[in-house]
PATIDREN-676405 format. One record per residue (C-alpha): residue in one letter; z, x, y. Coordinates in Angstrom, 1 decimal. Layout:
BEGIN
+----+--------+--------+--------+
| aa |      w |      u |      v |
+----+--------+--------+--------+
|  A |      Z |      X |      Y |
...
+----+--------+--------+--------+
END
This chain:
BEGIN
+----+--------+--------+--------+
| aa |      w |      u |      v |
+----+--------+--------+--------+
|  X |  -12.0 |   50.0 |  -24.2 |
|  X |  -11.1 |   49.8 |  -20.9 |
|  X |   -8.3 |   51.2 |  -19.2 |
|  X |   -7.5 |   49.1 |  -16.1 |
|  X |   -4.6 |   50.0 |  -14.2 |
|  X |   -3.0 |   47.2 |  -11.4 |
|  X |   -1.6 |   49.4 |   -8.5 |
|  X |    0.8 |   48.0 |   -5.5 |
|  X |    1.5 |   48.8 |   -2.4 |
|  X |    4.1 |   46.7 |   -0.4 |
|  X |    4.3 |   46.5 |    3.3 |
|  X |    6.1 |   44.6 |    6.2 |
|  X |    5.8 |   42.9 |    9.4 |
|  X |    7.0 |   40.5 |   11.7 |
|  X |    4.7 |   37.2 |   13.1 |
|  X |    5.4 |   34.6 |   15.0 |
|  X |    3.7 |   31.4 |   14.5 |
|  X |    3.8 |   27.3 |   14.9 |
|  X |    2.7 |   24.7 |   13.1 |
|  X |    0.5 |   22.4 |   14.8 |
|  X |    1.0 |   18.6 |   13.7 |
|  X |    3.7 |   19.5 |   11.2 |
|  X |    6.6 |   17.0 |   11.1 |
|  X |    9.6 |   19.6 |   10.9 |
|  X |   11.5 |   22.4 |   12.3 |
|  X |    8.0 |   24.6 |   11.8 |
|  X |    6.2 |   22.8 |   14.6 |
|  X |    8.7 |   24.7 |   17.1 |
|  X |    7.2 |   29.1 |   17.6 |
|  X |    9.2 |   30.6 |   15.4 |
|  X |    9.1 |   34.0 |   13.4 |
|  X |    9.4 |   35.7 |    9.8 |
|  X |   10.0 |   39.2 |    8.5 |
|  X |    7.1 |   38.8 |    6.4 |
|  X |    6.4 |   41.2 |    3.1 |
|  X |    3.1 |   41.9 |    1.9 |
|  X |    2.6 |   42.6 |   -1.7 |
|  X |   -0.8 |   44.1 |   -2.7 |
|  X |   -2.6 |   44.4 |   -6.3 |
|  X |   -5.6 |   46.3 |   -6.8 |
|  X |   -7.2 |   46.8 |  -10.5 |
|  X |   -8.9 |   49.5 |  -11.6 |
|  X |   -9.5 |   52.5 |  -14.1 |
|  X |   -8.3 |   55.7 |  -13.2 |
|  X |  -10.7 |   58.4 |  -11.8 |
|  X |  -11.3 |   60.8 |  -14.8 |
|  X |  -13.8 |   63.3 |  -12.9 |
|  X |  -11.2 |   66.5 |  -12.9 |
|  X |  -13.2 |   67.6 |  -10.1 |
|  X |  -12.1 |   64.8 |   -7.7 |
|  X |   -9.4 |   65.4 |   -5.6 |
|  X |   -8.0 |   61.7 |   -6.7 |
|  X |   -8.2 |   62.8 |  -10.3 |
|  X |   -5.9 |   60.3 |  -12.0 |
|  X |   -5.7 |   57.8 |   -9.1 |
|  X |   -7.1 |   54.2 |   -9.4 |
|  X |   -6.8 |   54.4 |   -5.7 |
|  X |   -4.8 |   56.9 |   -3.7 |
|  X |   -1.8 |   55.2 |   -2.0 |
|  X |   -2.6 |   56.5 |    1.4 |
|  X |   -6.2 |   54.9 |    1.1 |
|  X |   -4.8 |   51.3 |    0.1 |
|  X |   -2.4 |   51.9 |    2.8 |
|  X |   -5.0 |   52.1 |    5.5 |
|  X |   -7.1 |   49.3 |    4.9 |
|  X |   -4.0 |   46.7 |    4.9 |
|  X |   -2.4 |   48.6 |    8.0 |
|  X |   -5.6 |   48.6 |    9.9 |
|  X |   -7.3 |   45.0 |    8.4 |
|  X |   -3.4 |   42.9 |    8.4 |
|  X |   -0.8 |   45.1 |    9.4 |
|  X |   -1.4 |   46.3 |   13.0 |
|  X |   -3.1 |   42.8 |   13.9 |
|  X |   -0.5 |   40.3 |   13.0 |
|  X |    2.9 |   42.4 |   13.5 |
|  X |    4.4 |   41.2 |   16.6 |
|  X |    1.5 |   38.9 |   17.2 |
|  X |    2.3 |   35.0 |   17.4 |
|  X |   -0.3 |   33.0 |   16.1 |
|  X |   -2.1 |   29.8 |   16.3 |
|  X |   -4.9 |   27.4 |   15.1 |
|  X |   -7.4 |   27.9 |   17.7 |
|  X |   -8.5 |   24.5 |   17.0 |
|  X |   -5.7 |   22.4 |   18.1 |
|  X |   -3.8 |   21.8 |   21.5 |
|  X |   -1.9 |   24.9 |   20.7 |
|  X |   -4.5 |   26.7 |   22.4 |
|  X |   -3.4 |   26.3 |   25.5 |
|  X |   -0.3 |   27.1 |   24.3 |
|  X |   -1.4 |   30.6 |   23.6 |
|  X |   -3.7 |   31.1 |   27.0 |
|  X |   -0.3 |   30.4 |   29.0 |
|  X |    1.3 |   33.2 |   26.6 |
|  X |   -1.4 |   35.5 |   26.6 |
|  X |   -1.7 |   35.4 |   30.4 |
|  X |    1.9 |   36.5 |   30.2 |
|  X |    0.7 |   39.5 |   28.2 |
|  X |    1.8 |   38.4 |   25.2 |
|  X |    0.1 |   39.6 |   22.0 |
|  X |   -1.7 |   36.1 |   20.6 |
|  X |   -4.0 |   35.6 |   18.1 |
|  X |   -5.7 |   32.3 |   17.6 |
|  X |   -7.5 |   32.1 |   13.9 |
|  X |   -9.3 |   29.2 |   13.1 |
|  X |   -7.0 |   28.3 |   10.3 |
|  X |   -3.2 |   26.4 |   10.1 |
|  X |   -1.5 |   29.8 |    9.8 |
|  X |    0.5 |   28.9 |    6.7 |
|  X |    1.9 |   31.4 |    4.6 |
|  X |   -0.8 |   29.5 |    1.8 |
|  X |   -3.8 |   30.4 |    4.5 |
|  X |   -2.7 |   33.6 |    5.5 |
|  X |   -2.6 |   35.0 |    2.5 |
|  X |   -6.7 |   33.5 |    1.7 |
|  X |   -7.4 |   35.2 |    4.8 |
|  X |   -5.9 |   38.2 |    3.8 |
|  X |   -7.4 |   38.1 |    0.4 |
|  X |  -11.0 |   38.7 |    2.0 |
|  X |  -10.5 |   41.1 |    4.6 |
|  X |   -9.0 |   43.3 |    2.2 |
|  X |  -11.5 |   42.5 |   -0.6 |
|  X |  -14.3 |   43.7 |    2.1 |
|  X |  -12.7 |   47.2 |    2.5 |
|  X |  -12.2 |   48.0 |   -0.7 |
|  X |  -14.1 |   50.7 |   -2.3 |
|  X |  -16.6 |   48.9 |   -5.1 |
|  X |  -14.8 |   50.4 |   -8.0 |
|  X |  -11.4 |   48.8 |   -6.8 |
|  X |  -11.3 |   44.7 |   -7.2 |
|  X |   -8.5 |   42.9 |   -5.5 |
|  X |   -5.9 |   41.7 |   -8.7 |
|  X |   -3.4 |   39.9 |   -6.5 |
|  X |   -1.2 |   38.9 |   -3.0 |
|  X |    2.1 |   38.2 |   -2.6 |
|  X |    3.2 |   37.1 |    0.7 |
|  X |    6.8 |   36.3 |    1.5 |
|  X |    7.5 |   34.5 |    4.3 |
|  X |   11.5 |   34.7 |    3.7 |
|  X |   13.8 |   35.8 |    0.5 |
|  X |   13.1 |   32.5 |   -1.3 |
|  X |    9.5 |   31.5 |    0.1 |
|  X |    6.3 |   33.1 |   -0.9 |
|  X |    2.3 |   32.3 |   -1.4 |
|  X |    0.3 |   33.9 |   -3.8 |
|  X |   -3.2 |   34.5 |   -4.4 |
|  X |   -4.8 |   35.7 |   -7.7 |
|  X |   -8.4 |   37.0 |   -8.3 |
|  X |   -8.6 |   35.5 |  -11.3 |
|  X |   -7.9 |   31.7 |   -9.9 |
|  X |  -10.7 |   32.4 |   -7.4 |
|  X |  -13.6 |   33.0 |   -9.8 |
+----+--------+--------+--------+
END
């Protein structure tokens, strides 16, 4: 029998973006306060030797991968679809020493969170699968990816 345990660490931070194309108020830059929910699965380490004896993952570990992979990239970043005139957009901004990233996506909360699903999914140790993200872009508006519709 297994023993599977989901584990989940929520984080924060805030991003800047524009819709390229769209036909309302998100084509304008504009920001969120975003919140990052994220669901690993696994079974508890049950080697009483281990200093993570009892862990699925130690906190601090999960903690690192999201800061260093989401985190510290996007927070006070704006970003942009690389791929449309919003390009030049973000060379005027980043000339002005603004911090701009350009992905190669529209950056929807619905594609940032696929994006995020496999950067994190890379880091994570092999015993540790990815369960779930939850990313709210304000109280009442939120994407969500799930493993398990991804097989």
């Amino acid at each position: 029998m297994a023993n599977n345990i989901r584990i989940t660490k929520q984080f924060s931070f805030e991003t800047g973006h524009a819709l390229y194309g769209y036909d309302g108020k998100c084509k304008n830059v504009h920001g969120h306060s975003y919140k990052l929910s994220v669901t690993v699965i696994g079974q508890p380490i049950t080697d009483t030797n281990n200093v993570k004896y009892g862990m699925v993952i130690d906190f601090g570990d999960l903690k690192k991968i999201v800061k260093e992979e989401i985190v510290n990239v996007f927070d006070h970043a704006t970003v942009f679809n690389k791929n449309t005139p919003h390009v030049e957009l973000a060379k005027e901004l980043s000339d002005r020493g603004h911090n701009v990233l350009l992905v190669d996506y529209q950056p929807t909360s619905e594609m940032m969170v696929l994006d995020f699903a496999k950067k994190i999914g890379k880091r994570l140790p092999s015993h540790i699968k990815l369960h779930s993200l939850k990313l709210q872009e304000t109280d009442t508006s939120f994407a969500q990816w799930f493993q398990y519709d991804n097989i």
